[in-house]
C-alpha positions as CSV (number, residue, x, y, z in Angstrom):
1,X,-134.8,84.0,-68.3
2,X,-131.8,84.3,-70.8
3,X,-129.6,87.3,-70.3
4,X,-126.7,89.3,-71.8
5,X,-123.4,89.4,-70.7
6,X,-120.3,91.2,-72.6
7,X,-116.8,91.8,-71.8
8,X,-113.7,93.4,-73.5
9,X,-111.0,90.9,-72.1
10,X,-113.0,87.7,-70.6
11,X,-112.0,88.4,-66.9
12,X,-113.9,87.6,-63.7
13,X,-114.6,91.0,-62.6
14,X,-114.8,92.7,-66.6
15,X,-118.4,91.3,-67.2
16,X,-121.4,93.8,-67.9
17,X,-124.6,94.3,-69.6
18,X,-124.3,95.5,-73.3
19,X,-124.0,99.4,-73.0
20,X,-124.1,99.4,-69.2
21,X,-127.4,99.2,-69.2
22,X,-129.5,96.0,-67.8
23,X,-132.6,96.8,-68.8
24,X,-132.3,98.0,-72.0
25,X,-131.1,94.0,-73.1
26,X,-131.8,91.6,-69.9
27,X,-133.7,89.7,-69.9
28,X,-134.0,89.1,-73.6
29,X,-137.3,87.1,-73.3
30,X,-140.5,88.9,-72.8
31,X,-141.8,85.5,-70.8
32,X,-142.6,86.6,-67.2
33,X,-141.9,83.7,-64.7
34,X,-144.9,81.7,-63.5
35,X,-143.0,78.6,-61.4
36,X,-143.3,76.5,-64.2
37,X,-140.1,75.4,-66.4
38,X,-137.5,76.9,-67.4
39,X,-135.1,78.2,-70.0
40,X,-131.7,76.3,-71.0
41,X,-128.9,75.5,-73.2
42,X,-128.7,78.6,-75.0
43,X,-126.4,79.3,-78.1
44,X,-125.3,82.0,-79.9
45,X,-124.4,82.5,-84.0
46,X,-123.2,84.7,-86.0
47,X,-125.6,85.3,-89.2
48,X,-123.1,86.7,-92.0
49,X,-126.4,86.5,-94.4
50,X,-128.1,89.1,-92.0
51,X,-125.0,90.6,-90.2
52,X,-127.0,89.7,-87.1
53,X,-126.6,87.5,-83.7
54,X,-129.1,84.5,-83.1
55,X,-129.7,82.9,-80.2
56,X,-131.1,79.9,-79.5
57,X,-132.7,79.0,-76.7
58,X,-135.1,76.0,-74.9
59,X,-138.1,77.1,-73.4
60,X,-139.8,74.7,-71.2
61,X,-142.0,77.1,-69.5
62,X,-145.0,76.6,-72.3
63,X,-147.6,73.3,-72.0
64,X,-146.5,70.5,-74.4
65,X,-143.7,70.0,-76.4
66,X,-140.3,72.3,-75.3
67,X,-139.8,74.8,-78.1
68,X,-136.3,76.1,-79.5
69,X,-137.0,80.1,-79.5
70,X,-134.6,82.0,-81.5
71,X,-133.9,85.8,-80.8
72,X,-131.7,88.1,-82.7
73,X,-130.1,91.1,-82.3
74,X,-127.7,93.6,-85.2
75,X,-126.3,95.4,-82.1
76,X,-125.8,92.9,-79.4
77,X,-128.2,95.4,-77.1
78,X,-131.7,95.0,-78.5
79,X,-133.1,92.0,-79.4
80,X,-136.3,90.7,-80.8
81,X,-138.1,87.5,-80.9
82,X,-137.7,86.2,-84.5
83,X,-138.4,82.3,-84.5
84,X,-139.0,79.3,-82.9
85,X,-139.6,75.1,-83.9
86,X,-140.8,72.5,-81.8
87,X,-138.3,70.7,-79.7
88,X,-139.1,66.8,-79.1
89,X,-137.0,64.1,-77.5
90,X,-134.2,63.9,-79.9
91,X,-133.5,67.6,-80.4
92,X,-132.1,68.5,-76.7
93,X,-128.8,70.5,-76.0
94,X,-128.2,72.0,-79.2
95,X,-125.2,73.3,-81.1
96,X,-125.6,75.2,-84.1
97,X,-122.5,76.3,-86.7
98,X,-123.3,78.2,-89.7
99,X,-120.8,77.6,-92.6
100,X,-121.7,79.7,-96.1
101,X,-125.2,79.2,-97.0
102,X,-125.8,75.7,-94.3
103,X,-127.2,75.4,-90.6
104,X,-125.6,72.7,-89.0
105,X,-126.8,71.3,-85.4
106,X,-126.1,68.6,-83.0
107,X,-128.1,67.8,-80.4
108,X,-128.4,65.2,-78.0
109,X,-131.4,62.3,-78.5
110,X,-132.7,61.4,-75.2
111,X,-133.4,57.6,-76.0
112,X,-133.1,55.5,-73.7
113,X,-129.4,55.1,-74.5
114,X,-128.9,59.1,-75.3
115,X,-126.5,59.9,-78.4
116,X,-125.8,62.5,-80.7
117,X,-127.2,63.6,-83.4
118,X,-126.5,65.7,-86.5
119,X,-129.2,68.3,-88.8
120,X,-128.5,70.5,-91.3
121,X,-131.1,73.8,-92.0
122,X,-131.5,76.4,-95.0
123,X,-132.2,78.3,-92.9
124,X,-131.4,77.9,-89.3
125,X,-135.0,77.2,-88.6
126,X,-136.5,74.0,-90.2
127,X,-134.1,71.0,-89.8
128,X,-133.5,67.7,-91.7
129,X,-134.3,64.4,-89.4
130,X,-130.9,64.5,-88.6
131,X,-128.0,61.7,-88.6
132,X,-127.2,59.5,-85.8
133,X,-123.7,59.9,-84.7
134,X,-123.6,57.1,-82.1
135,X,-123.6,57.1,-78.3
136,X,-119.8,58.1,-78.4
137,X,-118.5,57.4,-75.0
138,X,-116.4,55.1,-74.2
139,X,-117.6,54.2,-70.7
140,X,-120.4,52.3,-70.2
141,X,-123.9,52.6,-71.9
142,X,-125.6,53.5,-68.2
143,X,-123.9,57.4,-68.4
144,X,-125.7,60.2,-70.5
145,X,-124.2,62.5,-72.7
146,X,-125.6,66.0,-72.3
147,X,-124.6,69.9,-72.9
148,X,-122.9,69.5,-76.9
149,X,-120.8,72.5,-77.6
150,X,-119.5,72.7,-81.3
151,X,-117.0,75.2,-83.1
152,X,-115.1,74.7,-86.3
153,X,-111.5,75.2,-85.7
154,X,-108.7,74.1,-88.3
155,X,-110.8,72.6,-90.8
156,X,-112.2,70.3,-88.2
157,X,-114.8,70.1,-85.9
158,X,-114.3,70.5,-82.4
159,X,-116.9,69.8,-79.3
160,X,-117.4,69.4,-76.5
161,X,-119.7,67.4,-74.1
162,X,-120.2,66.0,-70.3
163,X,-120.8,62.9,-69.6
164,X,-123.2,61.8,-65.9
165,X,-124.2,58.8,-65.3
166,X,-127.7,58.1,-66.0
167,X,-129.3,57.7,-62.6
168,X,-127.8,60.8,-61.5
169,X,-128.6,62.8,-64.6
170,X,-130.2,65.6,-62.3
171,X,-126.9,65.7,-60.7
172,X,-125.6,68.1,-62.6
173,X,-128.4,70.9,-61.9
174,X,-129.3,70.4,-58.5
175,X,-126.1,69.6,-56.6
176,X,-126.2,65.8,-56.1
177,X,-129.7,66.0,-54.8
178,X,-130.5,62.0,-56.5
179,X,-127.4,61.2,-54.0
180,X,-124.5,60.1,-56.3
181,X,-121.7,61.9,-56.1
182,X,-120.5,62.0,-59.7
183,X,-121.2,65.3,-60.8
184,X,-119.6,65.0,-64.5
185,X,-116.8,65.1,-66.9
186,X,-116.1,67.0,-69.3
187,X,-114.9,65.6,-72.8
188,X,-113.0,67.0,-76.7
189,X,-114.6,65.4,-79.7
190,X,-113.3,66.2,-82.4
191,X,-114.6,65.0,-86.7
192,X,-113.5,65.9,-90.5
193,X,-117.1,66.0,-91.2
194,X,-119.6,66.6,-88.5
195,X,-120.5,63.1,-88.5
196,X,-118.0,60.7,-87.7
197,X,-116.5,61.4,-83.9
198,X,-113.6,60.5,-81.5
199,X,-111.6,61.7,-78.8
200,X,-114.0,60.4,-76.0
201,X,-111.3,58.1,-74.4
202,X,-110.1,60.4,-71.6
203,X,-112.0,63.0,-70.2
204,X,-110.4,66.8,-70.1
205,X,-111.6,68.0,-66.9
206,X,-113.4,65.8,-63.9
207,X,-115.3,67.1,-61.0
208,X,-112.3,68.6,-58.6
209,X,-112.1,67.7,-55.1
210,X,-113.4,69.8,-51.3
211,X,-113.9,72.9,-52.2
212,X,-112.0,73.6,-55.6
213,X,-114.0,76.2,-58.3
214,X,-115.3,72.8,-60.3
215,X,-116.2,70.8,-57.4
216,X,-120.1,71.4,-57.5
217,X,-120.7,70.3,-61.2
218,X,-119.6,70.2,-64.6
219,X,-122.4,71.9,-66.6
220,X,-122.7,73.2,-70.7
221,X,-119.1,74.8,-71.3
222,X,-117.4,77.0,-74.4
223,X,-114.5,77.3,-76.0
224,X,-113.3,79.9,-78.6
């Protein structure tokens, strides 16, 4: 289940729950564990219209389709359950800016050659069908793109995303279990207009090697 953590100067050992007080916030999700699914790829955003947090979050624990919940919160200690849209193949991994009075998303379509694609929303909740942005890596067609991380920075946009290759797309989660040994890279992408990507030549940060902090897997990662 999703959960809460703030800190005052982003250091390993400055990391608590909001107020110092766990179960006031954590878990934010009322959803009580059953061994079936899971929640993932969870995303904050600031709502300027509502002076509120939203987060976004997969929920795979329901029968069906995956649903994108959304929970908010005006003082980053109690949230409530405000939202949620269906989730189907092409809407995985998502990454949601708002700019003025427009959503904007990217996810990542799980065709059988996975790519990105782009949505805009009103209203953070009900989303265009979304632009095709292309499979983007350079590499070859047989690797996945997963875990889309996007912030606006300098009048551009800036993401990020890791890159497995496909047969070892569970890789990433369950340490190598699949047997391949390529636990990920991470890549910048960078656009003028949300659509239109590069910078997936060279990747920033590889798996390191023995027992180095990134030597397990290269998972969803943020920048600010």
């Amino acid at each position: 289940q999703p959960c809460i953590l703030v800190s005052n100067n982003i250091s390993n050992d400055s990391w608590c729950e909001p107020a110092n007080n766990y179960y006031a916030t954590n878990p934010i999700t009322p959803y009580v564990y059953n061994g079936s699914g899971h929640f993932c790829d969870g995303d904050i955003v600031f709502n300027d219209d509502t002076n509120e947090l939203w987060l976004y979050i997969l929920n795979t624990t329901g029968v069906g389709n995956t649903s994108c919940e959304i929970y908010r919160t005006s003082d980053g200690v109690n949230w409530s359950f405000y939202d949620k849209f269906t989730v189907l193949q092409n809407f995985m991994s998502l990454a949601v800016v708002k700019e003025g009075s427009v959503w904007r998303c990217w996810s990542r379509n799980g065709s059988s050659v996975p790519h990105l694609e782009y949505h805009t929303s009103n209203d953070g909740v009900h989303w265009n069908a979304g632009y095709d942005c292309g499979y983007l890596m350079r590499s070859s067609p047989a690797n996945e793109i997963w875990h889309i991380n996007v912030n606006k920075y300098n009048g551009e946009y800036w993401g990020f995303l890791v890159e497995v290759p496909h047969q070892n797309v569970f890789s990433i989660l369950w340490d190598d279990e699949f047997g391949g040994g390529d636990n990920g890279r991470l890549y910048l992408i960078k656009s003028p207009d949300g659509m239109n990507w590069s910078g997936c030549d060279t990747p920033i940060l590889s798996w390191g090697p023995g027992s180095a902090w990134d030597s397990g897997n290269i998972y969803r990662s943020d920048f600010l």
